[in-house]
N, C-alpha and C positions, 0 to 999 in steps of 0.2 A: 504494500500500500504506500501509496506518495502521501508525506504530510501535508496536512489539509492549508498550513499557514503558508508553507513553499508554492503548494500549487497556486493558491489564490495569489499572491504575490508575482510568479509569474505570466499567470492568466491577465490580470489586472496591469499589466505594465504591455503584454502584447494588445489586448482592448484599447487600453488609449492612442495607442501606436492609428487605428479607426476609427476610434470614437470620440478622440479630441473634441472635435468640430462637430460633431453629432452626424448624420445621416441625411446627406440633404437631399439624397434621390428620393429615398423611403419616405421624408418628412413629406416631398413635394408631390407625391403621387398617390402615396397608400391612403387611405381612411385610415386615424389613430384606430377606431375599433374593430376592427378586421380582424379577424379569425383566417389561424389557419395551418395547417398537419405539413411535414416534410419528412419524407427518409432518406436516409444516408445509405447509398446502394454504391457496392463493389463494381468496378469497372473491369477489374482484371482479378485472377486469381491471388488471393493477400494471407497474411496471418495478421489477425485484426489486432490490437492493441491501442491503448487510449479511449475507452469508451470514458472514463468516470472525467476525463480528462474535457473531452465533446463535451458529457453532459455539465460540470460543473459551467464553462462560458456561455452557456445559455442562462445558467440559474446567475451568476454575476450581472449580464445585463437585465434579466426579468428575472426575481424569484418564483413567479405562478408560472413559468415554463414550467411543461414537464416531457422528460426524454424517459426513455425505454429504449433499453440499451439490450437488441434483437440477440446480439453475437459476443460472447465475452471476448475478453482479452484474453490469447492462446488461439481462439479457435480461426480453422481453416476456414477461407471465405472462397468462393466460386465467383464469379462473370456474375451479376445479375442480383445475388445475394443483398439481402436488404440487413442494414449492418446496428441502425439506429431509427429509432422513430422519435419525432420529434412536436409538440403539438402547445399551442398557445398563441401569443397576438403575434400579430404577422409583421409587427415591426420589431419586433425584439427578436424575431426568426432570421428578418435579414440580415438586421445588426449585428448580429454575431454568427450570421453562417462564416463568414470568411474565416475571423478567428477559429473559430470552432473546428474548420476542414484543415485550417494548417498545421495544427496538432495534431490532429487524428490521422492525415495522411504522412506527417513526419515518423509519427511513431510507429505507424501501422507499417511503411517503409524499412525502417531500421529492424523492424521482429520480422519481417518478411526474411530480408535477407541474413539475418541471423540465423533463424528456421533451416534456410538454404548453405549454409556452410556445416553446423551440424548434421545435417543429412547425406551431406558428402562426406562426413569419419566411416571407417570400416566397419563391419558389422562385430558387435562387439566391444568396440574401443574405450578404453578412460579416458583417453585423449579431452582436453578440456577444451574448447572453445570461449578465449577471451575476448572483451573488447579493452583500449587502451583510455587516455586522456584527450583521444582526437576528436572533443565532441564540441556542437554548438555552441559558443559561449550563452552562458544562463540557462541552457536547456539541459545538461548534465545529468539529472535528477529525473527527466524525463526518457530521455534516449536510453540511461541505463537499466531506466524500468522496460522497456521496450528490447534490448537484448537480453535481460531474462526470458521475459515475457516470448521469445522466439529459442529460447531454450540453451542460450549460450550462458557466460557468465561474464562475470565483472573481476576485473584488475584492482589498482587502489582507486579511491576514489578522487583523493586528491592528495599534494605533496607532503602533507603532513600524515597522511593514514601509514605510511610502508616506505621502508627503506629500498630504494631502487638506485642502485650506483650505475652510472651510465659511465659513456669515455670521457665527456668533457668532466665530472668529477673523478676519474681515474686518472687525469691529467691533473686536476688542482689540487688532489690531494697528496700526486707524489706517487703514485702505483696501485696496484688491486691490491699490496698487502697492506700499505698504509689506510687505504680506503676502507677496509675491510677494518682490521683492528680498530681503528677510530670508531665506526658503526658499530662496533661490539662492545664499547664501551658507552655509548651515547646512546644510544636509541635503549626506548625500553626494553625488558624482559620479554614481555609480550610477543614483539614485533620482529617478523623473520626479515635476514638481509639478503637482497637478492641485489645479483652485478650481472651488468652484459658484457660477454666478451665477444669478440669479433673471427678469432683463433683458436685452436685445441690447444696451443701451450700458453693462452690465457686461460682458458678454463682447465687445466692444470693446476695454474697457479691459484684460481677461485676457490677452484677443491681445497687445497692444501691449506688456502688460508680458513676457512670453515664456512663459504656464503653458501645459506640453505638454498637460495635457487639460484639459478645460474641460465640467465640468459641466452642464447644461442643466436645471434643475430647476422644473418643474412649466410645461414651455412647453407651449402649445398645438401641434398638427401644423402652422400657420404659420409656426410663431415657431419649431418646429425646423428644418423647409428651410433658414427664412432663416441662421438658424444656421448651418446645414452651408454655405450659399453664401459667409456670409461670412469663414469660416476657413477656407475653402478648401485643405483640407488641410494648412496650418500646425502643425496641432495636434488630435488626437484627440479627438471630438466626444461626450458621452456624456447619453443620455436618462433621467430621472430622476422619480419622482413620477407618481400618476396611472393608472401601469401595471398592464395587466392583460389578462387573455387574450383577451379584446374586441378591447384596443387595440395589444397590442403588435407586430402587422404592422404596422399603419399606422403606426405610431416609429419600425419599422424601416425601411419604405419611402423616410423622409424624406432618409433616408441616413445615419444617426447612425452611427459605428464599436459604440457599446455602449448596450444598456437596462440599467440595474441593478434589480434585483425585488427588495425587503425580503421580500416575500411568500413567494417562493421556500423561505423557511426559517421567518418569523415565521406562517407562516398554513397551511401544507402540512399537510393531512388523512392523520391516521396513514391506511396499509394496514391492508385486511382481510384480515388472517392467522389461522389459528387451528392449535395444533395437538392433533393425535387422536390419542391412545394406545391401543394396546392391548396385549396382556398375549402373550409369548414372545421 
């Protein structure tokens, strides 16, 4: 569940983004008292995600909206499937259709192709399916709900959740042993250290120094096996760079614990959503 104070806060800041200035089409044409039902019907095949999401910006611009939310979040939608029903005065319907579809086709988007990359792991696999930090700014919160919501998982959430040593601080700290040691003493008890290397006699040296997971970034399917051979369950092994729906059974087969997909959230084709009003 998304907190209700996050979500209203970002619903409420995409709203005014259109409703600054109010509705001058709506104003100049509709009757204020006009009734009238809309659904929000699949244009292509989706895995639906962001209904609570839909229905909340209707209830932000009119409380006596009411939605009926057809298709939960998770489920498979078809061509034609009607996703959300939607029913109240027909200026608070227009007001916030637009709001309303660019969340729901964002999200529904991102758990689409989420859906589509786990699908593609080998039958059987643990292989994990992440997404990383390459998301919309202020939407974070929402996208991440939306790669669960398509059955993948989530990274850190942000820089303070987990220690991830990359090469620009493998360079400012002086090496992966000094990086490492320092993050063994700083960071909580809690919290596992995970470093990217680029090389197997960096990850060598990762092992040796103690980081629970170890990065694998931009290795070829050789150079991940070997990888995986050589931690030999030490340390959780994670595939990085490269990925893509092509490739990501074959990372997973090598035996990696996790692929992380920037893509996942940075490149995810909104959903075809539209919704059709009509008048009662």
């Amino acid at each position: 569940m998304l907190p209700a104070a996050l979500l209203d806060d970002v619903i409420d800041r995409a709203l005014a983004e259109d409703l600054a200035s109010g509705d001058l089409t709506t104003a100049s044409t509709v009757d204020p008292a006009t009734r009238a039902r809309a659904v929000a019907v699949a244009k292509a095949p989706l895995v639906v995600c962001g209904g609570a999401v839909f229905a909340r910006v209707f209830e932000r611009v009119d409380p006596s909206v009411r939605v009926v939310l057809d298709r939960a979040d998770g489920a498979r939608a078809a061509r034609g499937d009607v996703l959300f029903t939607v029913t109240g005065s027909a200026h608070a319907l227009l007001a916030a259709e637009r709001t309303a579809l660019n969340f729901v086709q964002r999200m529904s988007g991102v758990a689409t192709l989420a859906r589509a990359y786990v699908d593609r792991l080998p039958p059987g696999s643990r292989t994990r399916v992440t997404d990383t930090r390459k998301t919309t700014p202020g939407l974070r919160a929402l996208e991440r709900h939306a790669v669960r919501t398509g059955g993948a998982h989530n990274h850190r959430n942000d820089l303070g959740s987990a220690v991830l040593i990359k090469d620009n601080h493998i360079v400012a700290a002086g090496g992966i042993e000094a990086a490492v040691a320092r993050a063994r003493a700083h960071a909580p008890h809690t919290s596992r250290i995970e470093i990217e290397v680029d090389t197997l006699e960096q990850l060598d040296v990762a092992l040796a120094s103690g980081a629970d997971v170890i990065m694998l970034d931009n290795f070829d399917l050789a150079a991940l096996a070997e990888g995986v051979r050589r931690v030999g369950g030490r340390a959780l092994v994670e595939a990085s760079g490269g990925v893509n729906l092509d490739t990501v059974g074959a990372i997973a087969a090598t035996g990696v614990d996790l692929v992380s997909v920037g893509a996942l959230t940075h490149s995810a084709p909104a959903a075809d959503i539209s919704l059709d009003l009509e008048l009662g």
